[in-house]
C-alpha positions as CSV (number, residue, x, y, z in Angstrom):
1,X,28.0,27.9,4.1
2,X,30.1,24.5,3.4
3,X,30.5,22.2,6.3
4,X,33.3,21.3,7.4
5,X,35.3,18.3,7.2
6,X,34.6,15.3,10.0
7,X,38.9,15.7,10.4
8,X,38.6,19.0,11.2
9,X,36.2,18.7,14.3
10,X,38.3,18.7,17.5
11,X,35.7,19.8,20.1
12,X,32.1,20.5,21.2
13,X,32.1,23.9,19.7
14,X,33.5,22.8,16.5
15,X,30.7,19.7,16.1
16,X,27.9,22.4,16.9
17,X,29.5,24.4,13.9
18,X,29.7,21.3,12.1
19,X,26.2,19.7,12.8
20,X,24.5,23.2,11.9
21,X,26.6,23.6,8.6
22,X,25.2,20.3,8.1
23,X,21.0,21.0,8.6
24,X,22.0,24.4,6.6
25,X,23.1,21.8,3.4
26,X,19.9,20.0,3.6
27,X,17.8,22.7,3.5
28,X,18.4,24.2,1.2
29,X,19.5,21.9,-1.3
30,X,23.3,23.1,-1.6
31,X,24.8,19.5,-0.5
32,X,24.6,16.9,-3.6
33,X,26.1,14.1,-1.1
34,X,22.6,14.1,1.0
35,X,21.3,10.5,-0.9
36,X,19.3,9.6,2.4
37,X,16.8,12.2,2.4
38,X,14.1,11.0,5.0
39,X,14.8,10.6,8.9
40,X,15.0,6.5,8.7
41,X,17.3,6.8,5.4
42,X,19.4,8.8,7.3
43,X,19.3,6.4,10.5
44,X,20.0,3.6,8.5
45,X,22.9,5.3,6.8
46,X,24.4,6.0,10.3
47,X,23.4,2.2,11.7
48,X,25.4,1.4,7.9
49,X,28.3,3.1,8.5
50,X,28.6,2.1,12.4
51,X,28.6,-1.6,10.9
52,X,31.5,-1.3,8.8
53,X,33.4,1.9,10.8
54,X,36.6,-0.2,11.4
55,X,37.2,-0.5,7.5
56,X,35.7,2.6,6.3
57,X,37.2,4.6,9.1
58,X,41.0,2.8,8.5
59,X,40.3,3.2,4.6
60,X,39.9,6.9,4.9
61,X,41.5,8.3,8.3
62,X,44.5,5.1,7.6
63,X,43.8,4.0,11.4
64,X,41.7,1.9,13.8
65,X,38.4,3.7,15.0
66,X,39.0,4.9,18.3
67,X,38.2,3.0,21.3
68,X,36.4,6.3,23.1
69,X,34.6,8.4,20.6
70,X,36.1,12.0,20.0
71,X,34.1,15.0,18.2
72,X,35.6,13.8,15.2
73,X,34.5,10.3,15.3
74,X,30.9,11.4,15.8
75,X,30.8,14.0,12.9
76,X,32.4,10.8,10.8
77,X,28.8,9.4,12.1
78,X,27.2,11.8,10.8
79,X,28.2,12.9,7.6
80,X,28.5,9.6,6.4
81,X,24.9,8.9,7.3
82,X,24.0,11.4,4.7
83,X,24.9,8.6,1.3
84,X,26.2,5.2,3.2
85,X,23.7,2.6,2.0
């Protein structure tokens, strides 16, 4: 099973699918973008990305993070927090 993209999540259900795609890639090994392989890796990732979301965001969506997050903006969180240094 191959997560889905963070532009393709549009709702609760959808970030469910998304966030268990996700646990499914680090289990078993099928993923080769998980870099931050231990809990506070992977916090730090997300804390990472969450400090530099208005470029990273603009460079790959080509527009400003949105003021209220959305389902997509949170699975953005989240995959990136899997290799952002």
């Amino acid at each position: 099973m191959v997560a889905k993209r963070p532009d393709e999540v549009r709702s609760r259900e959808d970030l469910f699918d998304f966030i268990t795609d996700l646990a499914e890639e680090f289990e078993t090994g099928t993923s080769y973008g998980w870099r931050n392989r231990t809990l506070p890796e992977y916090l730090d990732g997300m804390s990472g990305w969450l400090n530099d979301a208005d470029g990273a965001y603009q460079n790959v969506k080509g527009e400003p993070v949105p003021e209220q997050p959305t389902w997509e903006l949170v699975a953005w969180m989240l995959s990136a927090a899997t290799d952002h240094e």
